[in-house]
ZADRENKOL-426806 format. One line per 2 residues: for each residue x, y, z of N, C-alpha, C. Coordinates in steps of 0.02 Angstrom, whole numbers, padded with zeros to 5 digits. Layout:
BEGIN
X Y Z X Y Z X Y Z; ... $
***
This chain:
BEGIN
-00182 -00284 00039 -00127 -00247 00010 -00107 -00186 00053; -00140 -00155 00080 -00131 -00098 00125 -00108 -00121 00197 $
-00121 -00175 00204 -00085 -00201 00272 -00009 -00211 00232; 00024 -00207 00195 00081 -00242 00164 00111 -00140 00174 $
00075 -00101 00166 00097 -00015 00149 00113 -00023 00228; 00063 -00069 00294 00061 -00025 00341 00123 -00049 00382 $
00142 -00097 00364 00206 -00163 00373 00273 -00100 00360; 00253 -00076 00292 00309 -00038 00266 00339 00014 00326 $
00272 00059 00356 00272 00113 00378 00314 00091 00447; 00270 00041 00479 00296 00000 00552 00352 00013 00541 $
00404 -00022 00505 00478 -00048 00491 00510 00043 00487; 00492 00075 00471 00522 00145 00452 00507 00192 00522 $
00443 00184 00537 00435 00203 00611 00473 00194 00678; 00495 00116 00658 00526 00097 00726 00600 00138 00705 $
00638 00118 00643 00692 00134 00615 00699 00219 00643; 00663 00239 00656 00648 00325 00646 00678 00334 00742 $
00646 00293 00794 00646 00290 00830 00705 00267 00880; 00732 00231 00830 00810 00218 00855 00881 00227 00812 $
00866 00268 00764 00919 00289 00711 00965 00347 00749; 00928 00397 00786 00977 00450 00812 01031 00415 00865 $
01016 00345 00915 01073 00334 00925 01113 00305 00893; 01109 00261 00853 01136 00229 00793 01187 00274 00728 $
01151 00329 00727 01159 00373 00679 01215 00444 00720; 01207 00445 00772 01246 00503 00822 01224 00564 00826 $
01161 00568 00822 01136 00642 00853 01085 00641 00892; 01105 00596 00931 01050 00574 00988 01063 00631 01047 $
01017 00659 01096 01023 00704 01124 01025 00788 01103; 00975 00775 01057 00982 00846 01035 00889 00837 01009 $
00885 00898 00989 00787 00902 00973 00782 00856 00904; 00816 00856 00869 00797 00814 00806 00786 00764 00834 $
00822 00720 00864 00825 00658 00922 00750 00658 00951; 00740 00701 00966 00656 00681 01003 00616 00700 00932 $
00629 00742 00902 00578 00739 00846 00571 00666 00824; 00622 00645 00792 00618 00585 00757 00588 00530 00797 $
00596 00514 00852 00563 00465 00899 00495 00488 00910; 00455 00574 00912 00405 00572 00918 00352 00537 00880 $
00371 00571 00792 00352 00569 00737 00364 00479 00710; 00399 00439 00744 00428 00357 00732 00350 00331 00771 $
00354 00341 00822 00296 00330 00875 00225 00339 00839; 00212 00389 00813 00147 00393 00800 00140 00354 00726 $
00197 00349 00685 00191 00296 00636 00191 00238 00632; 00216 00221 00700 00205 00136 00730 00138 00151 00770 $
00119 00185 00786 00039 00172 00824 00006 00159 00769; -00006 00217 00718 -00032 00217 00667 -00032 00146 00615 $
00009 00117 00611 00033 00057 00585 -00004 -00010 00612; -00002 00017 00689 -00015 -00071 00711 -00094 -00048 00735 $
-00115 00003 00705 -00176 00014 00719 -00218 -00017 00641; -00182 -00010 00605 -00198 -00043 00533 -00187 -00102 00529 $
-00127 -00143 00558 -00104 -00218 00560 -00154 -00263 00619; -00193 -00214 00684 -00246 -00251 00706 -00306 -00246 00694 $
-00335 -00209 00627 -00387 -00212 00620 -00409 -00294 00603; -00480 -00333 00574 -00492 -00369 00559 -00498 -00377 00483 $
-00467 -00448 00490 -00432 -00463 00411 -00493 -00445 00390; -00567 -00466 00374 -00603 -00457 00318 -00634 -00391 00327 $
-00605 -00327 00383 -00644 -00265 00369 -00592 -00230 00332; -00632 -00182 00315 -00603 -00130 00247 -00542 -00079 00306 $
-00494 -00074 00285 -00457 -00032 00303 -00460 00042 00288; -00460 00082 00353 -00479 00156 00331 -00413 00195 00285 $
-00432 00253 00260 -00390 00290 00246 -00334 00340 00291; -00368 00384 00338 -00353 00423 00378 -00268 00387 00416 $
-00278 00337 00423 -00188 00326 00464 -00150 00339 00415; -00144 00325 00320 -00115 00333 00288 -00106 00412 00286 $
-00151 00429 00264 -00164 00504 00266 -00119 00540 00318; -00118 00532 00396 -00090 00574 00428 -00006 00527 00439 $
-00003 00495 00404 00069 00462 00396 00097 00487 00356; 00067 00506 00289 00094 00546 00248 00114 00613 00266 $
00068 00646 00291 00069 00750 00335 00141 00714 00367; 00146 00656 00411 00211 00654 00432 00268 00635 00394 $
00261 00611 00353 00323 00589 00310 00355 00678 00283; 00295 00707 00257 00296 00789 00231 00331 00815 00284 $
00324 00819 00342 00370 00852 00415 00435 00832 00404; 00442 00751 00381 00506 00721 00401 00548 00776 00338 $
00544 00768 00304 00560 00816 00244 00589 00879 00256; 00510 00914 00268 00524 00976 00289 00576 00986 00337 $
00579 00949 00376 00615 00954 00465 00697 00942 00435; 00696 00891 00404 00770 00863 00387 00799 00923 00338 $
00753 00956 00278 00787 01001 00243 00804 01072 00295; 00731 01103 00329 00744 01182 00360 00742 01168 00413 $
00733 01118 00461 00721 01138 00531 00797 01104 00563; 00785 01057 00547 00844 01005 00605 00896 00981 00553 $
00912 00990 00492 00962 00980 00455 01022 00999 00478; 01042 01048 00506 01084 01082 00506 01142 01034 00581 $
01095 01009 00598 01108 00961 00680 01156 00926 00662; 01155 00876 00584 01197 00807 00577 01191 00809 00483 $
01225 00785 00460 01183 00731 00378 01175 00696 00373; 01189 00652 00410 01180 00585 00437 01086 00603 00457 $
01062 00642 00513 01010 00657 00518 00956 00700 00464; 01007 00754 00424 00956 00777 00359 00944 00727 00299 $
00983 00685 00295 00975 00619 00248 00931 00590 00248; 00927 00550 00319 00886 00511 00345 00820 00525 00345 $
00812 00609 00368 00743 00615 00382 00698 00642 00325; 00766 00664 00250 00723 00679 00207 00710 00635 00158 $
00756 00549 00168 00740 00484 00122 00677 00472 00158; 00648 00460 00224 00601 00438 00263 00558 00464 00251 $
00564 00522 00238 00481 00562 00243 00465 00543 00175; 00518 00542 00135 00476 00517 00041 00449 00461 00064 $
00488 00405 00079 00469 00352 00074 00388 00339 00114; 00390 00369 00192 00330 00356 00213 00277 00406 00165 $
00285 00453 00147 00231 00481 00115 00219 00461 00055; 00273 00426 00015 00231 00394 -00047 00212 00348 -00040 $
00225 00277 00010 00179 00223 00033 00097 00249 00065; 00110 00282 00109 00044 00299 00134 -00008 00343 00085 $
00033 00382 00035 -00030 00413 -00004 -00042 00359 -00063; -00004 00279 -00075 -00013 00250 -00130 -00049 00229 -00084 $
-00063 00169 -00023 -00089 00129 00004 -00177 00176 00016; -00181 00237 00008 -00252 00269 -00002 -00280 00265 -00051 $
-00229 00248 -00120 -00281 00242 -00175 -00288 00182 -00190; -00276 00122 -00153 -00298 00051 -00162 -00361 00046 -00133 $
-00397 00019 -00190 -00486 -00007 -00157 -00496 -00081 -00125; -00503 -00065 -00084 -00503 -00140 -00049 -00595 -00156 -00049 $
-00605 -00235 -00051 -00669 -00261 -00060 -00723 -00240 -00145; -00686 -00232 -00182 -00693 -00232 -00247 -00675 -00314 -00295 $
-00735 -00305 -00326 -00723 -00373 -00345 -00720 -00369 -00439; -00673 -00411 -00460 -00644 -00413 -00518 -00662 -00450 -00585 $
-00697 -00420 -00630 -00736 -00474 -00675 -00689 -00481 -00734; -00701 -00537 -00771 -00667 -00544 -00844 -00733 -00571 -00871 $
-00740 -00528 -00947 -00799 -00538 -00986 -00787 -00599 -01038; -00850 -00628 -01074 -00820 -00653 -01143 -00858 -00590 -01187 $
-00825 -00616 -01261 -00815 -00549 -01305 -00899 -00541 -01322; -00954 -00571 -01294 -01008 -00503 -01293 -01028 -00500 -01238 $
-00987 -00472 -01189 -00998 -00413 -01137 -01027 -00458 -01061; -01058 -00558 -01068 -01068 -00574 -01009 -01004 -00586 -00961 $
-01018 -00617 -00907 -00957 -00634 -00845 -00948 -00716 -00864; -00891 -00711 -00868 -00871 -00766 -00864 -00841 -00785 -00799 $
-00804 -00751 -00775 -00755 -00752 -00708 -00770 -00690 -00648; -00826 -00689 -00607 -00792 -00653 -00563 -00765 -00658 -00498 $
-00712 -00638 -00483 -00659 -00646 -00418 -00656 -00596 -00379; -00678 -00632 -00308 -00704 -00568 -00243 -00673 -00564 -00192 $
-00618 -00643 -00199 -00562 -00637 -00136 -00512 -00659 -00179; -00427 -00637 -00144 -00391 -00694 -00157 -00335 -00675 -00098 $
-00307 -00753 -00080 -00250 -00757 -00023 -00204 -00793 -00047; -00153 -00780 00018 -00104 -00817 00003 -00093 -00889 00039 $
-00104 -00939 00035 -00113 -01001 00080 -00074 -01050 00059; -00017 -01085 00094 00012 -01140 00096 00039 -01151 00017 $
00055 -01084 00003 00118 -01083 -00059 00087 -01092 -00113; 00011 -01076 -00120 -00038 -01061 -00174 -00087 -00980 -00155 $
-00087 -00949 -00223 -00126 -00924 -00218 -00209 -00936 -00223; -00244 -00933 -00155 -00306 -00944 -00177 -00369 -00910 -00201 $
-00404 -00908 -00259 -00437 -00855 -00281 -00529 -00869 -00276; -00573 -00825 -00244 -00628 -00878 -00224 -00700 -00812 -00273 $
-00707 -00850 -00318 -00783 -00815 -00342 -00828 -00844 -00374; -00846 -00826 -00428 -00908 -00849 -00479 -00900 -00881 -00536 $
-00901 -00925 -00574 -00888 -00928 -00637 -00956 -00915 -00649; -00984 -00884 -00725 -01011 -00883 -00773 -01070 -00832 -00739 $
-01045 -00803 -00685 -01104 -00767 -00648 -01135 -00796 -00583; -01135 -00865 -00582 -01179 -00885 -00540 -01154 -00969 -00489 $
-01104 -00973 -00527 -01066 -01049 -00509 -01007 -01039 -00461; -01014 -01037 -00384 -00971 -01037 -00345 -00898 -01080 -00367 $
-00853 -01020 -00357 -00791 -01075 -00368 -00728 -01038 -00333; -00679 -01104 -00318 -00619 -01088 -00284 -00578 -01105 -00334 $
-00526 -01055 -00340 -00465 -01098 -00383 -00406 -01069 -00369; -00363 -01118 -00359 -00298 -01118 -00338 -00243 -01116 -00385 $
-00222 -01073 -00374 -00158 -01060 -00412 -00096 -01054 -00388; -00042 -01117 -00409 00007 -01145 -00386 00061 -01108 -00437 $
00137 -01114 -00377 00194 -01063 -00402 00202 -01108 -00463; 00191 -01142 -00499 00216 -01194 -00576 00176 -01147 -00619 $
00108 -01133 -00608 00058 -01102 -00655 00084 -01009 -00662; 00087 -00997 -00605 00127 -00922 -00596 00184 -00934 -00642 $
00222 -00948 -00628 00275 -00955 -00693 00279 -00961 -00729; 00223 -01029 -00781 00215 -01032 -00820 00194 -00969 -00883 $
00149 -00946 -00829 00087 -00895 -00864 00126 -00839 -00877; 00189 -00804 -00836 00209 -00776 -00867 00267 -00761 -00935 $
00251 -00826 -00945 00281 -00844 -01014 00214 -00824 -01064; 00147 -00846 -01055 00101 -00803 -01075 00101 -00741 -01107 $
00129 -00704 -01073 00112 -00625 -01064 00162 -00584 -01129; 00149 -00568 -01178 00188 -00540 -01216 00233 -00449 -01211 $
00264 -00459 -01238 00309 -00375 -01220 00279 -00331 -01235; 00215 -00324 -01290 00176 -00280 -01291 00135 -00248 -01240 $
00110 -00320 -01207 00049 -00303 -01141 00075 -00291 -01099; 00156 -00293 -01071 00213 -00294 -01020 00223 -00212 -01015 $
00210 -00199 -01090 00230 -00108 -01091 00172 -00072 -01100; 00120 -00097 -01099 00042 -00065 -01098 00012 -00052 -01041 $
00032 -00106 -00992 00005 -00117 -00925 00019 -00051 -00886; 00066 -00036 -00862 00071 00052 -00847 -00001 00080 -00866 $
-00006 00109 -00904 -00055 00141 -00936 -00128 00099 -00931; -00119 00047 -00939 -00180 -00001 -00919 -00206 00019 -00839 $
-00165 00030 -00801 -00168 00011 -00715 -00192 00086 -00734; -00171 00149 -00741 -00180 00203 -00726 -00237 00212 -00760 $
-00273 00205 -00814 -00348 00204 -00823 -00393 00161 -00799; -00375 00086 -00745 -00393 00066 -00713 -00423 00092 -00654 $
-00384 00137 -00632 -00373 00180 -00575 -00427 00228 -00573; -00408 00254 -00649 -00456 00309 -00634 -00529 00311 -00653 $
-00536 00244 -00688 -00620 00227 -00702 -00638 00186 -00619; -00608 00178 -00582 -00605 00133 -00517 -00642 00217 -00475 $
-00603 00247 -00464 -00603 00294 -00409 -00674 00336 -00472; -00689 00359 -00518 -00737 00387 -00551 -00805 00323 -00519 $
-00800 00256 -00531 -00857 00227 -00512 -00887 00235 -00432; -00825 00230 -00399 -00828 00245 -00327 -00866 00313 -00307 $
-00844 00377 -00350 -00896 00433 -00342 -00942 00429 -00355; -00978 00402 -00426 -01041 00385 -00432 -01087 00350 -00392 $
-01048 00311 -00347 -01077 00244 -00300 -01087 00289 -00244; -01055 00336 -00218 -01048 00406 -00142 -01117 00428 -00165 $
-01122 00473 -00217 -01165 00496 -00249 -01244 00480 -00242; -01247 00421 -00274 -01315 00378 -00266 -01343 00350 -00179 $
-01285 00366 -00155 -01305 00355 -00074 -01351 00383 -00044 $
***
């Protein structure tokens, strides 16, 4: 999922890098700002897009993608605004955008694995990978605790299932994800902790 934030950043980086001629205030310092600050968000990017698929992706590129998205901001409102609007626009939609991808793509836990209980409290299901392969999703873990299993889930069943899902749990889920979140990142301290 964080390779999908770092995809985001790439595409806005390069954009950053060739917008002042595109945009007409090329030749002026905003012009090199924006190409500096494009540059280090495409390094930063394809430094995340070549890591190895099954290692954990760090935080820190997000992190200092964001301090830059915060510049783009800053720079487009007090520093270099004044150059174009075409350029204070640009650089103060960009900097939201890269700084709220990069500080969301920090609070995703990657290599966490996902259980569903039955109603007294054992595992029925737990799931430790899932991809995307040949127009199925594939999901690979445990049933019942201990029974290796793969299961594939095809776009007919995706569809289906969300006929499943009622308007209640549709408007709960918000609130579901965000105490998800925060019993997620609370277990994660306890786990630092015990180290």
């Amino acid at each position: 999922m964080k390779r999908l934030f770092a995809i985001i950043d790439l595409i806005i980086g390069i954009w950053l890098c060739i917008c002042p001629w595109l945009l007409g205030y090329s030749g002026t310092l905003a012009n090199w700002d924006d190409c500096a600050v494009g540059l280090v968000i495409v390094a930063f990017s394809l430094y995340v897009l070549f890591l190895k698929a099954d290692s954990p992706t760090p935080n820190w590129p997000f992190l200092t993608n964001s301090v830059l998205g915060a510049w783009l901001i800053i720079s487009g409102i007090f520093v270099f605004g004044q150059i174009s609007v075409a350029n204070q626009w640009n650089d103060i939609i960009l900097g939201i955008l890269v700084a709220f991808f990069s500080l969301f793509a920090t609070q995703i836990m990657e290599g966490k694995k996902t259980f569903i209980y039955t109603k007294d409290g054992g595992i029925l299901l737990e799931m430790s990978n899932m991809v995307y392969k040949d127009g199925n999703i594939i999901m690979k873990g445990k049933n019942f605790g201990t029974m290796p299993a793969v299961m594939h889930l095809r776009p007919v069943e995706m569809w289906n299932g969300l006929g499943l899902v009622p308007l209640n749990i549709i408007a709960k889920l918000p609130g579901m994800l965000i105490v998800g979140w925060r019993q997620s990142k609370e277990i994660s301290k306890v786990g630092e902790k015990s180290k």
